[in-house]
SERO-4910 file (N, C-alpha, C, O; in steps of 0.05 Angstrom, whole numbers):
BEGIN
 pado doro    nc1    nc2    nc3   cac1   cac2   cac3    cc1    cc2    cc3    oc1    oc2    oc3
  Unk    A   1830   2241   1183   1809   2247   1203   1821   2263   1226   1839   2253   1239
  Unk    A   1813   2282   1231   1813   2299   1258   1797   2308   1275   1774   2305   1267
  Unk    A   1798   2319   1296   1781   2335   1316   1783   2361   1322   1802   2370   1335
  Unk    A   1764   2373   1314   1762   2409   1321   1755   2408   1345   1732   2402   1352
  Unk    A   1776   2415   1362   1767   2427   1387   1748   2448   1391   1737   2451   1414
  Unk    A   1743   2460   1375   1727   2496   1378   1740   2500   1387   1753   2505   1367
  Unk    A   1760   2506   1410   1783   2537   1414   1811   2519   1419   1821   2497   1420
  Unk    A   1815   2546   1421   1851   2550   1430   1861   2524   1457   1851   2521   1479
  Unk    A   1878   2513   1448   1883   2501   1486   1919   2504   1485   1936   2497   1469
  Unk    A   1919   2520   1513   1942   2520   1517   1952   2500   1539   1943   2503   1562
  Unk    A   1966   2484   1535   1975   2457   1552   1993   2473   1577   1985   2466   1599
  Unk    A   2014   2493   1578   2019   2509   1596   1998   2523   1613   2007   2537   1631
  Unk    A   1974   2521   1611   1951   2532   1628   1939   2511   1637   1915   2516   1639
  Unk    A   1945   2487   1645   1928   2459   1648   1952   2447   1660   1974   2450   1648
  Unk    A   1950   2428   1689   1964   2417   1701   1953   2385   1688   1930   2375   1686
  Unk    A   1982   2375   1681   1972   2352   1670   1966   2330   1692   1975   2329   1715
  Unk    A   1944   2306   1677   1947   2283   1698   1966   2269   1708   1987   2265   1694
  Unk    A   1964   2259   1730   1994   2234   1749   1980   2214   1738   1956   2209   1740
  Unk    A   2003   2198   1723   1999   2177   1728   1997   2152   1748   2016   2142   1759
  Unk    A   1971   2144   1751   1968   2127   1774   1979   2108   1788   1969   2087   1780
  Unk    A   1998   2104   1809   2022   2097   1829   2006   2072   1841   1984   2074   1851
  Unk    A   2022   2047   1838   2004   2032   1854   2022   2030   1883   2044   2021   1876
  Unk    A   2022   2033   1902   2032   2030   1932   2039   2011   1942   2028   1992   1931
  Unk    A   2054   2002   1962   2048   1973   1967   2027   1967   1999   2013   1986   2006
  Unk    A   2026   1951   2009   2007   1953   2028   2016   1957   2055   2030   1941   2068
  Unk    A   2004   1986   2067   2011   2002   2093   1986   2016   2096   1967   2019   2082
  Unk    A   1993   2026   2122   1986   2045   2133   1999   2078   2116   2021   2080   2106
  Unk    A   1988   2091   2118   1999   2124   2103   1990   2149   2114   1966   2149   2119
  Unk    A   2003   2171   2118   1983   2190   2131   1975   2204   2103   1991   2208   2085
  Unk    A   1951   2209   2101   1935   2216   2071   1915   2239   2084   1914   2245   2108
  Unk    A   1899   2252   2059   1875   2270   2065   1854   2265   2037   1859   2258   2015
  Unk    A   1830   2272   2050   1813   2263   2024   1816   2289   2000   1801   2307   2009
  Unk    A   1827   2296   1977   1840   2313   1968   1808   2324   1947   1799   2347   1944
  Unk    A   1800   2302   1939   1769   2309   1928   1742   2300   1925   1746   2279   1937
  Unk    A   1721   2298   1921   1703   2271   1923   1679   2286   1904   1675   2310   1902
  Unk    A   1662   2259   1886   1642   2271   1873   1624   2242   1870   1632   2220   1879
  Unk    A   1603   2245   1858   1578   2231   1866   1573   2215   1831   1572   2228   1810
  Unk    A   1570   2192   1831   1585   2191   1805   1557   2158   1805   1551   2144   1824
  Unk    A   1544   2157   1770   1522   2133   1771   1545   2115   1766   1567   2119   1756
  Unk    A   1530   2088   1777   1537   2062   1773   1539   2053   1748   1523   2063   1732
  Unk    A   1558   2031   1737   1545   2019   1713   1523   1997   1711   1517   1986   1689
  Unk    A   1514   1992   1731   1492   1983   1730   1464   1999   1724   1441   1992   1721
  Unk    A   1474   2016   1724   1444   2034   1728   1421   2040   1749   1426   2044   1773
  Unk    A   1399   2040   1740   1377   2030   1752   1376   2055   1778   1360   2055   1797
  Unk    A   1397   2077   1771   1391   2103   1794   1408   2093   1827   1406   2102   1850
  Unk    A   1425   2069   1814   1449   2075   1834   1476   2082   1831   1487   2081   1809
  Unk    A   1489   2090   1857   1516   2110   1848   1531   2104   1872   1522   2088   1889
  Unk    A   1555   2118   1873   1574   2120   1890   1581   2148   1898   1571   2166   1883
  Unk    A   1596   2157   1921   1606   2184   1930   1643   2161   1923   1647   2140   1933
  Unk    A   1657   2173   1906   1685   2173   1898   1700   2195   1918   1695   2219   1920
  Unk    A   1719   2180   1931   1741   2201   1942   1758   2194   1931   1761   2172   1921
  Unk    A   1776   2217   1930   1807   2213   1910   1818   2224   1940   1806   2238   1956
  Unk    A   1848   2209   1945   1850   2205   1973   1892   2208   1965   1911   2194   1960
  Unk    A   1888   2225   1967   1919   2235   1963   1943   2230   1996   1940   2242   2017
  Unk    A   1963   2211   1990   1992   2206   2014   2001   2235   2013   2006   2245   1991
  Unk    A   2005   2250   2038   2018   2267   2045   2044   2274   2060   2051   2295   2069
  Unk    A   2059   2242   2061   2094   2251   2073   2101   2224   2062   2083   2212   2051
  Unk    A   2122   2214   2064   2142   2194   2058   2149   2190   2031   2149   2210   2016
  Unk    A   2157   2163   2021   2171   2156   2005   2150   2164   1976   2159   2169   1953
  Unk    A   2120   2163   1982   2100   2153   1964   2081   2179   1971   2057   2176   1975
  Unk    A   2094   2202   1973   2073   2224   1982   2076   2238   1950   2096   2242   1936
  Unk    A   2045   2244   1945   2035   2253   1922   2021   2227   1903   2012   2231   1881
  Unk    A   2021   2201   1917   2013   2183   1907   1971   2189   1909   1961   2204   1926
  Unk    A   1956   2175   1888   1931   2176   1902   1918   2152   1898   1923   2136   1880
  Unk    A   1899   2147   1916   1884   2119   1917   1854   2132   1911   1850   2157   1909
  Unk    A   1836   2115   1910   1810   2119   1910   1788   2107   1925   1789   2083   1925
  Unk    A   1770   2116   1936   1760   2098   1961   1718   2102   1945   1706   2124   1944
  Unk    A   1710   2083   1938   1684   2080   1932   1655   2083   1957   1658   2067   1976
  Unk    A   1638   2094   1958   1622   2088   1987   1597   2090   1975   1586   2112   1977
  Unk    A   1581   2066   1959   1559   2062   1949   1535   2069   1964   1520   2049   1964
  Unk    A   1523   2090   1978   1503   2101   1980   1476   2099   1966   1461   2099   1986
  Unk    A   1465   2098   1950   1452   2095   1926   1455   2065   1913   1471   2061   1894
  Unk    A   1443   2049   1922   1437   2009   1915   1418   2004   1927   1414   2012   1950
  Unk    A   1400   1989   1912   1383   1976   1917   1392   1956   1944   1372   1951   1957
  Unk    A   1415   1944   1955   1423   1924   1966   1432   1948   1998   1446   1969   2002
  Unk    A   1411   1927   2015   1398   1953   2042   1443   1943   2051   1460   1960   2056
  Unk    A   1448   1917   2050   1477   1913   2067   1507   1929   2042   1531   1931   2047
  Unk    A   1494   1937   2021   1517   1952   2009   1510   1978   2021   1531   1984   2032
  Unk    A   1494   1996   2025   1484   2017   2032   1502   2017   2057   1522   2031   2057
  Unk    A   1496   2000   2080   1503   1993   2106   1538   1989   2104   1546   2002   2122
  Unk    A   1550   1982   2096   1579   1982   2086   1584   2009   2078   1606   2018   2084
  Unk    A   1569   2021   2068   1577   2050   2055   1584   2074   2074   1601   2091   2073
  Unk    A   1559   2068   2097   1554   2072   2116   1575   2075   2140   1579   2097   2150
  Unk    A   1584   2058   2145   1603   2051   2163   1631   2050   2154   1649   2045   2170
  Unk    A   1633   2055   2132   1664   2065   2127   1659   2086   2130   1672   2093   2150
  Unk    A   1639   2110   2118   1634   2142   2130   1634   2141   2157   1632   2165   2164
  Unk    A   1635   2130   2175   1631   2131   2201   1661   2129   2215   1669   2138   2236
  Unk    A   1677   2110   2189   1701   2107   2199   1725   2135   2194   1745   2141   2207
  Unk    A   1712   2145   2171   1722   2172   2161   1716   2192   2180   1735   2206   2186
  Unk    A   1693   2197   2192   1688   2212   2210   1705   2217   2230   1714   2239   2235
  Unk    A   1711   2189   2246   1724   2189   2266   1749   2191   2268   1765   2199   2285
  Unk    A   1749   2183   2249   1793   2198   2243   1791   2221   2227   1811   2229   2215
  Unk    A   1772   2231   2225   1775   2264   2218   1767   2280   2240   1776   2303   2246
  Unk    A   1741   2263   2258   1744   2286   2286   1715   2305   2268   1711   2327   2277
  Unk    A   1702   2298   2250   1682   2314   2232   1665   2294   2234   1666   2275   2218
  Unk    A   1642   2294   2260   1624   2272   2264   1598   2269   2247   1588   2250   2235
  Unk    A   1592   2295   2249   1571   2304   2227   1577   2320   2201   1591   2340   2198
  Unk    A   1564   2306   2184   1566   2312   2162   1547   2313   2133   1546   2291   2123
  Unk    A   1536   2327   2123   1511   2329   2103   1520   2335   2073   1502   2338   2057
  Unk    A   1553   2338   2062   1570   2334   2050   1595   2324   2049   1603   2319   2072
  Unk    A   1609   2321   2033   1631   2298   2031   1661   2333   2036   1684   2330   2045
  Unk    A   1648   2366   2026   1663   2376   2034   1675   2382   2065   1698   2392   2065
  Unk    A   1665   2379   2084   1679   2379   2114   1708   2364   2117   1727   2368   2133
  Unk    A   1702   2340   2089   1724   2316   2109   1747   2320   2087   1762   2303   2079
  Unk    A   1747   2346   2080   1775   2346   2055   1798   2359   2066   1796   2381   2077
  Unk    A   1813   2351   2064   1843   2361   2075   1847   2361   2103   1855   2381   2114
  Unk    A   1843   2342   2115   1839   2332   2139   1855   2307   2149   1846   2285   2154
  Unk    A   1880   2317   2150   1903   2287   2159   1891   2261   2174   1874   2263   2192
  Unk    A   1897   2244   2168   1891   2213   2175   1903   2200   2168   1917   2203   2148
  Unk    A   1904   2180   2182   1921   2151   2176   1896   2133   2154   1873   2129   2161
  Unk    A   1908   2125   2125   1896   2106   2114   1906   2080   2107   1930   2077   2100
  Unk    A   1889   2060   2108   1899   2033   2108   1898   2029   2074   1878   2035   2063
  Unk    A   1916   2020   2060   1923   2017   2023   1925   1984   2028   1939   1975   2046
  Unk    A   1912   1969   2014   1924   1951   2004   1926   1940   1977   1909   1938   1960
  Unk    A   1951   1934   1977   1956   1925   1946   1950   1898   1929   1959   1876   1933
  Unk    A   1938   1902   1916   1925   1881   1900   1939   1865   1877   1941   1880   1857
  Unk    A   1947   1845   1874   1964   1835   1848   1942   1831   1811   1918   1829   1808
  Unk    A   1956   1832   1799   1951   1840   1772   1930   1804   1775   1936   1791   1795
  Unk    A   1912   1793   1761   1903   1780   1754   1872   1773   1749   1856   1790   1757
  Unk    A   1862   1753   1738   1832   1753   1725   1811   1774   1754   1821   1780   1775
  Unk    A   1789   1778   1748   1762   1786   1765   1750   1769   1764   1755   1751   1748
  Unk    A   1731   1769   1780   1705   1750   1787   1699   1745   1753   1700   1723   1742
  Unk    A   1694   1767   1740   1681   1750   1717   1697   1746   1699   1689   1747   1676
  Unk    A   1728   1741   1704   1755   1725   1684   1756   1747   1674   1750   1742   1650
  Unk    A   1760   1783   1676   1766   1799   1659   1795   1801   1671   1795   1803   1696
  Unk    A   1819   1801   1661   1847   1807   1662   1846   1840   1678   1833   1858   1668
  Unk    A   1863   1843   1702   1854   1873   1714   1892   1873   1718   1908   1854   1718
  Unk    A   1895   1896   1721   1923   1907   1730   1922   1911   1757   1902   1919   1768
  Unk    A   1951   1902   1772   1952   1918   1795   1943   1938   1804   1949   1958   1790
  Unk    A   1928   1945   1825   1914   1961   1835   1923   1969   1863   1944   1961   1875
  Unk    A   1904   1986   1874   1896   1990   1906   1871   1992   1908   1855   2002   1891
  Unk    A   1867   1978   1937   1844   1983   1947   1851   1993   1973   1871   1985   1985
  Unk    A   1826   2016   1986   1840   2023   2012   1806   2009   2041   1782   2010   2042
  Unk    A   1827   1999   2057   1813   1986   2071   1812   1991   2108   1808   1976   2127
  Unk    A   1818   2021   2105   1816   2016   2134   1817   2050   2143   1830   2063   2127
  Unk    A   1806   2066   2165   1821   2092   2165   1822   2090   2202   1811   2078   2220
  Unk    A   1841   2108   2198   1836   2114   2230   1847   2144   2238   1848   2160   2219
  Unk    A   1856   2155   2264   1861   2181   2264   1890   2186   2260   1905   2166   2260
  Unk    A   1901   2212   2255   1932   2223   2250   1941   2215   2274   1932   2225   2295
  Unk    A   1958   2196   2273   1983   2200   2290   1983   2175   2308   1998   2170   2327
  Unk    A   1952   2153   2295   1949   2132   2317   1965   2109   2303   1976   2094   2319
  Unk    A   1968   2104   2274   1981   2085   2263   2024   2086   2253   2040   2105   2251
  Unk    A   2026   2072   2252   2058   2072   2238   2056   2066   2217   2052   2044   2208
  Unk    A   2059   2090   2204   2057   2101   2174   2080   2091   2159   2099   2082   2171
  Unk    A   2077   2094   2126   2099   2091   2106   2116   2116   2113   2119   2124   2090
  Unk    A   2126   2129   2125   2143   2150   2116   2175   2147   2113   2189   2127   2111
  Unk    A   2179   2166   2113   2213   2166   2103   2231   2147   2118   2228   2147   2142
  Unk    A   2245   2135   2107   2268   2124   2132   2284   2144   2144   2289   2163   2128
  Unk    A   2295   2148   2166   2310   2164   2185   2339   2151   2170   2345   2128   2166
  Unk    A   2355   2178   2165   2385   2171   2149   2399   2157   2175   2394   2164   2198
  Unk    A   2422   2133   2166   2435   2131   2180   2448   2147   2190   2451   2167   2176
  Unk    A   2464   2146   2219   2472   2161   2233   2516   2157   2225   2528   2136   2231
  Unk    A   2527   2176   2213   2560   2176   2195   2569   2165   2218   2558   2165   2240
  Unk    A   2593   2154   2212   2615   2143   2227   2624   2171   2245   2626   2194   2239
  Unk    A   2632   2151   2280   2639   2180   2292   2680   2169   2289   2695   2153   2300
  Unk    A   2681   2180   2276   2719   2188   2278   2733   2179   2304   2721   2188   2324
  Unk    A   2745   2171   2308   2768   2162   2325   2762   2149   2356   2777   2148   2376
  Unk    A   2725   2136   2352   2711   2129   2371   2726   2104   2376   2738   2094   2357
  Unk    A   2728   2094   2396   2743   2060   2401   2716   2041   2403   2695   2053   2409
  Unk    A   2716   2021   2401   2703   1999   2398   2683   2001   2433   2699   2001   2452
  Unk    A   2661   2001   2439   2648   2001   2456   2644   2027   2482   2630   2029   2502
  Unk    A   2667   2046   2469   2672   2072   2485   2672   2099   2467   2674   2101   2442
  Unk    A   2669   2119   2486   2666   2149   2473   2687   2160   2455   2708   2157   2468
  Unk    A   2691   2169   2438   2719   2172   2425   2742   2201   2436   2741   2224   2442
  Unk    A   2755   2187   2434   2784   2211   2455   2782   2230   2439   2778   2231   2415
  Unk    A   2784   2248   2454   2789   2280   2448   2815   2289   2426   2838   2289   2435
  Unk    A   2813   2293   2411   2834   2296   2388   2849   2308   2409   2838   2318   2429
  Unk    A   2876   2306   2406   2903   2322   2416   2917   2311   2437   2941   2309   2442
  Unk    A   2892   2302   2449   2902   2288   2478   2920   2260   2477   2913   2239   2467
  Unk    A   2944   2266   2491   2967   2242   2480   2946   2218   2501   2926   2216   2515
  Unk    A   2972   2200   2487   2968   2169   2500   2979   2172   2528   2995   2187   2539
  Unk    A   2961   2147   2538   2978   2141   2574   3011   2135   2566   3020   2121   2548
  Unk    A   3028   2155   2594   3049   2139   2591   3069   2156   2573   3092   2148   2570
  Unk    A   3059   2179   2560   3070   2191   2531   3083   2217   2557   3075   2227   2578
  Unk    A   3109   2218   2539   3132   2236   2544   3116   2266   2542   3092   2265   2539
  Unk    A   3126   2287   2544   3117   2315   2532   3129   2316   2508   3150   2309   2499
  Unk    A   3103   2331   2496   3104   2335   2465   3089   2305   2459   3093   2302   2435
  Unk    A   3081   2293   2463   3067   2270   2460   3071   2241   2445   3054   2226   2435
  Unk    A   3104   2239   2447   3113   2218   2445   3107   2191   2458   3103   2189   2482
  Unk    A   3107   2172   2444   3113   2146   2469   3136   2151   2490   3153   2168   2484
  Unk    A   3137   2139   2513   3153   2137   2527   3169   2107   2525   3159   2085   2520
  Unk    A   3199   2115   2533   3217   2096   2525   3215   2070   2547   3207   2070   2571
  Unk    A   3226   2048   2529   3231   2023   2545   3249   2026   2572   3273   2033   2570
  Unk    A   3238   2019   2600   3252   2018   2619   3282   2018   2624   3288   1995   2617
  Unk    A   3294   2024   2629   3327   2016   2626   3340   2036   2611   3362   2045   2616
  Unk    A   3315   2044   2582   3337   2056   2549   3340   2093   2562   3323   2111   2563
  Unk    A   3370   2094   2570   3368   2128   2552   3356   2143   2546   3357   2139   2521
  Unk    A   3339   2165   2549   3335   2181   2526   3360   2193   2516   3381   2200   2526
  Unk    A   3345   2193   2484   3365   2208   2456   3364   2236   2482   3351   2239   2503
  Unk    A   3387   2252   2467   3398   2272   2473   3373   2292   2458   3358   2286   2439
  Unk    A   3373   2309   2469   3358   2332   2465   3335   2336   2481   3334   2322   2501
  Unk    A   3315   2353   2477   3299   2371   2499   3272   2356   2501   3257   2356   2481
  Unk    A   3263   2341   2524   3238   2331   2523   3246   2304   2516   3225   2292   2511
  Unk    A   3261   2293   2514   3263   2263   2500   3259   2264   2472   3256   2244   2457
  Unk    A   3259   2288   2464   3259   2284   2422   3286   2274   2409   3308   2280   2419
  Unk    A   3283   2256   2386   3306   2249   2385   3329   2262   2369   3324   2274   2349
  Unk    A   3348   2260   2376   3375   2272   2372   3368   2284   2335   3350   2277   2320
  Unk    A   3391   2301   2332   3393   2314   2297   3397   2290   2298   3406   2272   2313
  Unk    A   3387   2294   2271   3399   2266   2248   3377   2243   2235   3375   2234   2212
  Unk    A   3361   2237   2261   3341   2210   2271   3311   2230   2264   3305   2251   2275
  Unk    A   3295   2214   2241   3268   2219   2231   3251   2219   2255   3246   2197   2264
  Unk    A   3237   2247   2274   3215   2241   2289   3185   2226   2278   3173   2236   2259
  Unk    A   3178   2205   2288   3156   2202   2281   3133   2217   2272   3126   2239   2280
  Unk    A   3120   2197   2249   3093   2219   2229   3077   2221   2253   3076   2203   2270
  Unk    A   3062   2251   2255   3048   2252   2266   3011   2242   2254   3002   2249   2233
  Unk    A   2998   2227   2272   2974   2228   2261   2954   2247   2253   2947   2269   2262
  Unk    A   2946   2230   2227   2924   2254   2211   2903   2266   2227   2891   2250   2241
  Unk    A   2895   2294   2226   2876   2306   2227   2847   2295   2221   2841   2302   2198
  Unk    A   2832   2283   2231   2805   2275   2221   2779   2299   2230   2772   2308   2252
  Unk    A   2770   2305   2206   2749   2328   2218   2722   2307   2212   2723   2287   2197
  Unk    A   2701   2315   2226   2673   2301   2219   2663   2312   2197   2661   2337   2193
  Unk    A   2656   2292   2179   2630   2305   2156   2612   2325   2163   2595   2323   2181
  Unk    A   2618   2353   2144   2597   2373   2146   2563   2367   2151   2543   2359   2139
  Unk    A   2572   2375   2172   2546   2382   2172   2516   2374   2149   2494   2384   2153
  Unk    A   1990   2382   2054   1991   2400   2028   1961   2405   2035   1942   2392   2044
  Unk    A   1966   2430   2025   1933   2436   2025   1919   2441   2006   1910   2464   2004
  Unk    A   1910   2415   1982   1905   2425   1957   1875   2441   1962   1860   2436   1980
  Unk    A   1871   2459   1942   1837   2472   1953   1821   2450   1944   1823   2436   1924
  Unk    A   1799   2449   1970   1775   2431   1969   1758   2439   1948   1749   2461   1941
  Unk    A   1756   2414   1939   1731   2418   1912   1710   2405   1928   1710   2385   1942
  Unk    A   1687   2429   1921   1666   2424   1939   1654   2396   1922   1658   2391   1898
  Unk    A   1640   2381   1939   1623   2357   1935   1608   2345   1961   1614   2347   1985
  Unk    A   1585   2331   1946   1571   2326   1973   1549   2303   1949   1547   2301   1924
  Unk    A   1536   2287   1978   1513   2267   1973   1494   2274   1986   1498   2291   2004
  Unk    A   1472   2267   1983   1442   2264   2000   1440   2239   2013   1454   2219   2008
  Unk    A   1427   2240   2024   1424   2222   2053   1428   2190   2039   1419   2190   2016
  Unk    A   1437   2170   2045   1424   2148   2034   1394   2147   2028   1375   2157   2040
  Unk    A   1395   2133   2006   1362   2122   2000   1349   2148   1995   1324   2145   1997
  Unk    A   1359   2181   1987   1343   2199   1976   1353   2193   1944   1370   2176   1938
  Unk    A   1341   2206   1930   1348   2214   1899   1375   2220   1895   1387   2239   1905
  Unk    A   1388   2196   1873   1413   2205   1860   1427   2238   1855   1408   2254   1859
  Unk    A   1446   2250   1850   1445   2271   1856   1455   2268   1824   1474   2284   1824
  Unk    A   1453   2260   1805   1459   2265   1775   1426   2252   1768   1421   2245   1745
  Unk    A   1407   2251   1785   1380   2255   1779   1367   2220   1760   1349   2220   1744
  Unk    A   1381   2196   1770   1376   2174   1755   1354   2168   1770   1340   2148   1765
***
């Protein structure tokens, strides 16, 4: 048994699907990347406006969540919920009015993800880890998932609670040429500067330490009609 496609498909002309990332629960700076108007399985001529809601910086950027806003139900307080999360989208997009779902696409915001653990539903069906996203607000008001800041390398020849000495610069107390200076009382060895006499190993000089070197996907248009007008797939 097989399937005739009717034509040609070239898989190099087709960006394949991501597999779906579950997140863990944060704040993220995200944009609504697409949205479409989609019936219920209940029927009966109700639906949802679906945003696909794409992370745009940190550890989990390119991840996407999905955010539901039931418009279209018989139930006047699901409508009213639907309602007021669009209101919450609004306001962290700064796009107050709106008569489609295209204004609010690619429009930075902080979104609230939370992560859901794998186990039964309301009606005992077995479900996988998920997300659900539960909160939005504007760019730049929340502390986001993003990257951690690299630690900062070891500074070289720093002393314990102070700035680190200037390479070259001898010790207190040091002869010229930057020897220790001798015990009170002792002689210096014979020769120039206090270096010690032919014969006698001058001290290793210390090593050289150098410091360690040095989205805007295009909006797919989509849109709903007012609450409480006609489905827009016509149920």
């Amino acid at each position: 048994m097989t399937v005739n496609l009717g034509f040609q498909f070239n898989a190099a002309q087709v960006e394949p699907n991501k597999p779906i990332e579950v997140i863990p629960t944060d704040w993220y700076n995200a944009v609504i990347k697409s949205s479409s108007a989609k019936p219920a399985k209940s029927g009966e001529g109700s639906g949802f406006a679906e945003l696909v809601i794409e992370v745009i910086d940190g550890p989990y950027k390119g991840a996407v969540v999905f955010d539901r806003l039931n418009f279209w139900n018989p139930n006047p307080a699901t409508v009213e919920i639907a309602q007021r999360t669009l209101s919450s989208i609004c306001r962290a997009t700064g796009v107050m009015q709106v008569e489609q779902t295209a204004p609010l696409h690619n429009i930075p915001m902080c979104v609230r993800v939370v992560k859901k653990p794998a186990g039964p539903d309301k009606d005992g069906v077995h479900r996988d880890e998920s997300n659900d996203v539960k909160g939005y607000a504007p760019y730049g008001t929340k502390q986001t998932n993003t990257a951690a800041a690299a630690p900062a390398g070891p500074s070289f020849g720093a002393s314990p609670g102070g700035a680190a000495p200037a390479f070259g610069a001898p010790p207190a107390g040091a002869q010229p040429g930057g020897f220790p200076a001798l015990p009170a009382g002792q002689p210096a060895a014979p020769g120039f500067g206090g270096f010690p006499a032919p014969g006698q190993q001058p001290p290793a000089a210390a090593p050289s330490f150098a410091p360690p070197g040095g989205f805007t996907p295009p909006a797919t248009p989509g849109g709903f009609p007012a609450p409480g007008g006609p489905a827009p797939w016509g149920g």
